[in-house]
PAKENU-166880 format. One record per residue (C-alpha): residue in one letter; x, y, z. Coordinates in steps of 0.02 Angstrom, whole numbers, padded with zeros to 5 digits, always signed. Last residue first. Layout:
AXYZ ...
***
This chain:
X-00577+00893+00831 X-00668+00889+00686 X-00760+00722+00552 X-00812+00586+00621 X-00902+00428+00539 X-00958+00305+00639 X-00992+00100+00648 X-00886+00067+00789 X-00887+00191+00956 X-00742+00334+00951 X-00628+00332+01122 X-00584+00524+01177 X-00446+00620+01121 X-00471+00618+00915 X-00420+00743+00818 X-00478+00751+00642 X-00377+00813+00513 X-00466+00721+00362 X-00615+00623+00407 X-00602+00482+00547 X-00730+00322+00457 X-00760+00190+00600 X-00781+00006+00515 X-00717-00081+00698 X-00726+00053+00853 X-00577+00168+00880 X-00488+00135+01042 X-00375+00316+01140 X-00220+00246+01246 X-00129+00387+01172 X-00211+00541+01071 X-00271+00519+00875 X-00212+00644+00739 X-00293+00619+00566 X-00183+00705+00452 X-00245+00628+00280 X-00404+00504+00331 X-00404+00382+00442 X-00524+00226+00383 X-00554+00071+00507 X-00580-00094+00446 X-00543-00197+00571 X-00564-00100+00749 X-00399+00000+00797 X-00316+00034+00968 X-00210+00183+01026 X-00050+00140+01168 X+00049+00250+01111 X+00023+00418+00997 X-00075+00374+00812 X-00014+00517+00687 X-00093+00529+00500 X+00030+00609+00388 X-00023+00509+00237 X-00188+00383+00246 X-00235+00242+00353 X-00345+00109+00270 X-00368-00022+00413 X-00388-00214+00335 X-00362-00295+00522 X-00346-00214+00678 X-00191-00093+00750 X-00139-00126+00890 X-00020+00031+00976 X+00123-00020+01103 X+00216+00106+01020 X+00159+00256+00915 X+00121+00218+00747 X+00178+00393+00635 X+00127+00402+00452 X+00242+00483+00320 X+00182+00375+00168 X+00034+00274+00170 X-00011+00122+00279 X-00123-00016+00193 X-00190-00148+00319 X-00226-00310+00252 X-00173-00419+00416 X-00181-00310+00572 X-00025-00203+00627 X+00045-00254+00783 X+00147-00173+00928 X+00212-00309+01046 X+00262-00342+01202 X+00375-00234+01320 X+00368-00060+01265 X+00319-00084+01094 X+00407-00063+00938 X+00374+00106+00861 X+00303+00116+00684 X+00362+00237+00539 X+00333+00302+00395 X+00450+00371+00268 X+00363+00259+00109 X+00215+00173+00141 X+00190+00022+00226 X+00075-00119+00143 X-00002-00290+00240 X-00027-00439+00152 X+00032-00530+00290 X+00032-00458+00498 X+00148-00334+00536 X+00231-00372+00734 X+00347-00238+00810 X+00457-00276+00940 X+00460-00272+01137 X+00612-00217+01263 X+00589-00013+01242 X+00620+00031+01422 X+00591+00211+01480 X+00702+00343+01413 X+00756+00471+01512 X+00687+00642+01520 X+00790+00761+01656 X+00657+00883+01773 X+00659+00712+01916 X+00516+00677+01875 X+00524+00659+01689 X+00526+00460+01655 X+00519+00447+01429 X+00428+00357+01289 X+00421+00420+01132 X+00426+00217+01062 X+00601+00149+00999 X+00626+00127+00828 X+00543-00048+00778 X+00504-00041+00581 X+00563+00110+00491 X+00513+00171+00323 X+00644+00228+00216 X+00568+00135+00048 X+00408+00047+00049 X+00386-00100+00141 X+00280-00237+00035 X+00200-00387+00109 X+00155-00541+00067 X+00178-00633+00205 X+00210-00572+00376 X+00349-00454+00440 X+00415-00513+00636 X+00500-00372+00737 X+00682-00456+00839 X+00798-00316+00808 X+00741-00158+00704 X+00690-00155+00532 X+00764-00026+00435 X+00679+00025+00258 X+00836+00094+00137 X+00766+00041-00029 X+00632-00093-00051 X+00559-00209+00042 X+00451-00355-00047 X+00382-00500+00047 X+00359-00669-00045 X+00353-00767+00119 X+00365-00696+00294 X+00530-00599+00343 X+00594-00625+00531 X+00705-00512+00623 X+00812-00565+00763 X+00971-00451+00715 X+00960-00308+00619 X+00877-00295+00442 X+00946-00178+00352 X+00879-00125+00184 X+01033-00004+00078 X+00976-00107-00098 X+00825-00191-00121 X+00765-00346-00034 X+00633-00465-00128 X+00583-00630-00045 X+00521-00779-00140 X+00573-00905+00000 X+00579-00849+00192 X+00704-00724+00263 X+00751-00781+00427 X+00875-00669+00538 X+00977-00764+00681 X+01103-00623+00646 X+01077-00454+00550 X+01048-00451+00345 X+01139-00283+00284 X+01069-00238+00108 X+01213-00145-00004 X+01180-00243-00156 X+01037-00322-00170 X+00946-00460-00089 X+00845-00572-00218 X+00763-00734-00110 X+00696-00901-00208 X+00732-01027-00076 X+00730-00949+00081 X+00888-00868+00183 X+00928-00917+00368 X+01043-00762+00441 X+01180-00876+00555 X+01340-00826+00445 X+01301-00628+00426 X+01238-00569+00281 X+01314-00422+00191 X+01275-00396+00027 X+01402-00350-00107 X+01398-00532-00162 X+01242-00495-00216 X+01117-00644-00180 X+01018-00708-00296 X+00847-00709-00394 X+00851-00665-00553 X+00829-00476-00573 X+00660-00431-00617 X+00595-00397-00801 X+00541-00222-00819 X+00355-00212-00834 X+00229-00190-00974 X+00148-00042-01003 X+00033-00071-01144 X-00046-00248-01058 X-00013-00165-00874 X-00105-00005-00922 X-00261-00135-01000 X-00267-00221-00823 X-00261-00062-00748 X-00420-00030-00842 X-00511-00191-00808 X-00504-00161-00600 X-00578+00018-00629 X-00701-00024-00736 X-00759-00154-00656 X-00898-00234-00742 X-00869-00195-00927 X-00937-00092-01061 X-00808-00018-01205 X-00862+00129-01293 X-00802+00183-01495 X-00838+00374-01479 X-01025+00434-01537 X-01024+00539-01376 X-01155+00638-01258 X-01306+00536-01291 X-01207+00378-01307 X-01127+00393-01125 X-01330+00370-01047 X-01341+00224-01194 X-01190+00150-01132 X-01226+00149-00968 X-01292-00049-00920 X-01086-00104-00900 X-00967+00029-00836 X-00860+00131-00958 X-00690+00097-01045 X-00682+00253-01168 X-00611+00243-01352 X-00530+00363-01457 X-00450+00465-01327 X-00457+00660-01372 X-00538+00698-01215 X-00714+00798-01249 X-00810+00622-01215 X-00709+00563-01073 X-00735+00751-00996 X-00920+00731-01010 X-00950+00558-00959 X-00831+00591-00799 X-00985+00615-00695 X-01076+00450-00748 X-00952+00351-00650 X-00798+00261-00702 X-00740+00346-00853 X-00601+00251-00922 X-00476+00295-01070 X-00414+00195-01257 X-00267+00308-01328 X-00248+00300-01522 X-00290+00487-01515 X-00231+00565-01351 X-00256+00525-01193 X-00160+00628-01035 X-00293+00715-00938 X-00433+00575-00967 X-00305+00420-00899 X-00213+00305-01018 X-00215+00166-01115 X-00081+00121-01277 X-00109+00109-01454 X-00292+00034-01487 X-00331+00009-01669 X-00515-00003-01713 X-00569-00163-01779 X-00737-00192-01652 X-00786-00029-01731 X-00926+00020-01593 X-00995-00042-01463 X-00881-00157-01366 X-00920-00302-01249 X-00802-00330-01077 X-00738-00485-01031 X-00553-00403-01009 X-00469-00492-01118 X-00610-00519-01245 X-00659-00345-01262 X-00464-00294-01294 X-00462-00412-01453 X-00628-00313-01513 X-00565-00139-01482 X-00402-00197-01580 X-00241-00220-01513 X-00075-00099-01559 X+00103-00190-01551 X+00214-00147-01411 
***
């Protein structure tokens, strides 16, 4: 990778520099790991101080603070809009990606005859594609994904190693399913009168609406009889438990560990926090902040932020 001037990086990210517009930039990379050659990002006014003792020779800062960084640091500074946004732009540029496979189907996949597969798809080897399933075009399926029968794909979907997705559950658009996450197991669900537990009926499915991101080891129950859903733009993180029959709204952030039990419902944009528990049949109002560990047994109006049990 060849090195880019101060000046050349300005101009791909809009920014303006201050400083020597010909200074050599090697690579990017956060305050804890620059070293000379490296260009960094301080955000917010709080990581001034650390940018400026880092041995990075040039710090990506927001626009209209360069005088407030300037009175700490004489290093080469680089103003832009969003910071955040323009730095993993500049990553990308010094990390470039491995080129993917071409798209095609291993011949150590196994597809069975009435799977319909889009123009465009890459299944690796070792994925198991069920009957009646439809993969649409652009798809990417890594190696050890099984898809049983019924299941449908939506367009330009990613899911990577090992991620089961039970009969007849619909993925949208866009997505990406992390590895070993499951999609469909059957619900906790179980008739103890009689002192034995047996397991109720699990007929429904699992519907993930596009753009929508599962982490890796997590895992969503299909639903009773119709349908659990997962609103469009929701990001999942790893380990996370979605109990069946649960509907979940649109652009949620829910972070690791968190556990929903059955039957729960979700505003759009709703933020749980690591280890949020929530109890069945519970609704959390639209834009409702849960703070880490929180448990939840009553319904939670929209709007709040909650932090306890």
């Amino acid at each position: 990778m060849r090195p880019y001037q101060l000046q050349e990086i300005a101009t791909l990210v809009e920014g303006e520099f201050y400083g020597r517009g010909e200074l050599e930039i090697l690579n990017a990379d956060i305050i804890r790991d620059a070293t000379a050659g490296c260009l960094t990002f301080a955000e917010k006014p709080e990581y001034f101080q650390k940018a400026a003792d880092c041995e990075a020779s040039a710090v990506l800062i927001p626009e209209g603070s360069v005088e407030q960084f300037r009175e700490i640091s004489e290093k080469d500074v680089l103003a832009v809009s969003r910071v955040t946004e323009c730095f993993a732009k500049l990553v990308s540029l010094f990390r470039r990606p491995l080129p993917c496979p071409t798209p095609g189907v291993s011949e150590k996949a196994v597809i069975d005859p009435s799977a319909q597969i889009g123009p465009g798809v890459h299944i690796a080897p070792g994925a198991v594609i069920g009957p009646d399933v439809v993969i649409s075009g652009e798809c990417r399926i890594h190696a050890g994904v099984h898809l049983m029968s019924g299941v449908s794909v939506g367009t330009a979907t990613e899911i990577f190693p090992n991620v089961v997705v039970y009969e007849n559950c619909i993925v949208g658009a866009q997505c990406r399913l992390h590895a070993n996450c499951v999609i469909g197991a059957h619900g906790f669900g179980y008739e103890s009168s009689t002192g034995e537990h047996f397991p109720g009926p699990q007929l429904g499915n699992v519907v993930i609406g596009d753009h929508v991101e599962i982490g890796a080891g997590t895992s969503i129950d299909r639903a009773t009889f119709g349908s659990t859903s997962i609103g469009e733009g929701t990001k999942i993180d790893n380990q996370v438990q979605i109990g069946h029959n649960c509907r979940i709204g649109k652009r949620n952030l829910i972070c690791a560990q968190v556990g929903i039990a059955g039957s729960c419902t979700t505003g759009d944009n709703v933020v749980l926090a690591g280890q949020v528990g929530i109890g069945d049949h519970i609704s959390i109002g639209q834009k409702t902040i849960l703070g880490a560990k929180a448990g939840v047994m009553a319904d939670i109006p929209e709007g709040q932020v909650y932090l306890g049990a």
